[in-house]
C-alpha positions in Angstrom: 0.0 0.0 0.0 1.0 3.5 -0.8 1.8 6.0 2.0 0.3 9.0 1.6 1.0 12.4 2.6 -0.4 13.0 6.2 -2.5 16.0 6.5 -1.4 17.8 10.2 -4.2 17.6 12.8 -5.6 20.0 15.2 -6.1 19.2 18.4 -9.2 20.8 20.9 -7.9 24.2 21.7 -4.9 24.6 19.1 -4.9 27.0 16.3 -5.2 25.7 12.6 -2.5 25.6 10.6 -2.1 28.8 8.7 -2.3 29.3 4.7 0.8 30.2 3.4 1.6 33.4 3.8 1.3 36.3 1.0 4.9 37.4 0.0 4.9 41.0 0.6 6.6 43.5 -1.4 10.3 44.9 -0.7 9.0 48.5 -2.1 5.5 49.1 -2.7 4.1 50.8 -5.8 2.3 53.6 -6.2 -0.6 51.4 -7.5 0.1 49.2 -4.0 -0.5 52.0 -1.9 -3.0 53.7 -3.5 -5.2 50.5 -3.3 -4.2 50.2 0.5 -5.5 54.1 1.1 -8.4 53.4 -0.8 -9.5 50.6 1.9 -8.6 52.9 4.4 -10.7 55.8 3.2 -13.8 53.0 1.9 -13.3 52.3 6.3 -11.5 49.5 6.9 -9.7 49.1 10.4 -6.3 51.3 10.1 -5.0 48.3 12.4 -6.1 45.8 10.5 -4.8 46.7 7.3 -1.4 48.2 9.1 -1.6 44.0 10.5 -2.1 42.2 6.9 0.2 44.6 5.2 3.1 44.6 7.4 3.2 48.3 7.0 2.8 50.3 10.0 0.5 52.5 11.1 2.0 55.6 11.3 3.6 54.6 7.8 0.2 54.3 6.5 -1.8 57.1 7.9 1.6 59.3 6.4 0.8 57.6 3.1 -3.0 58.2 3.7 -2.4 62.2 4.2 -0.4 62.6 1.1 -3.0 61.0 -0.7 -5.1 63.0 0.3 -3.1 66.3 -0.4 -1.8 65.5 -3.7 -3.4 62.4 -4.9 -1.4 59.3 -5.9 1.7 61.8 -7.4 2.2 62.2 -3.7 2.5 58.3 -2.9 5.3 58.6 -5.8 9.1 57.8 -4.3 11.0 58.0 -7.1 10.5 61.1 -9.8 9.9 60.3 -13.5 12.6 60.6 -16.1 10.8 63.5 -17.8 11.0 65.1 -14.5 14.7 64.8 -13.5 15.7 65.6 -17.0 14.0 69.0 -16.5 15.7 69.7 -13.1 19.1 68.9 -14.8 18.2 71.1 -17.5 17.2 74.1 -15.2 19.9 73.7 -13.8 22.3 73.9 -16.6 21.1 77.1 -18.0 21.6 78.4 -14.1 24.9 78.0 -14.7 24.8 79.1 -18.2 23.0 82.4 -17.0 25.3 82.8 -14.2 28.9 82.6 -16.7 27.2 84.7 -18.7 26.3 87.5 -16.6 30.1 87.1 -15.6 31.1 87.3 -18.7 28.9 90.3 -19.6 30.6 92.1 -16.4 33.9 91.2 -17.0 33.5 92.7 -20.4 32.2 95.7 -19.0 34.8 96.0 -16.8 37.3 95.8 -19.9 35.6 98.8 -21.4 34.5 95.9 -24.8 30.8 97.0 -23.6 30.0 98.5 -27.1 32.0 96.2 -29.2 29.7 93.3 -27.2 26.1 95.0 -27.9 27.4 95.0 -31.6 27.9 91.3 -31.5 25.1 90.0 -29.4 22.7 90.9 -32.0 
């Protein structure tokens, strides 16, 4: 006769065995938390969900309030590529703006003022 595999037993009194548990993320998405807030705000237990998602509380009432202030933008960690290309290109023409105003005083200060207006046109 085959053996087969033994399913555990409970005894009166003891706890089931638990289902596997769900592998929770490292980093959660925006997507991830915004579903999260959404139970919060639809009224489910801050506990309870803090419990099931391993976050805590604090961690998701934080989430929860800039939710609510800027939508899911806010629940955003990292910025989008379109958006740190812009802040690299501001700053650029800060410094592009700052060597020319130096430039502009320096020549100035040379008395190559007029020669310069001729030129800039």
């Amino acid at each position: 006769m085959k053996d087969k595999a033994r399913k555990p037993t409970t005894t009166p009194g003891s706890e089931p065995p638990r289902a596997e548990a769900v592998e929770l993320p490292e980093r959660w998405s925006v997507q991830r938390k915004t579903e999260l807030i959404l139970r919060l705000l639809r009224g489910e237990a801050l506990d309870a969900a803090s419990r099931e998602s391993q976050v805590p509380a604090h961690e998701l009432e934080s989430w929860k309030r800039l939710f609510l202030e800027q939508g899911t933008r806010g629940l955003k960690t990292r910025s989008d590529p379109e958006e740190r290309e812009l802040t690299l290109a501001r700053a650029k023409i800060g410094e592009l703006m700052m060597r020319l105003e130096l430039a502009e005083h320096l020549i100035e200060k040379r008395g190559l003022a007029d020669e310069w207006k001729k030129h800039k046109r």
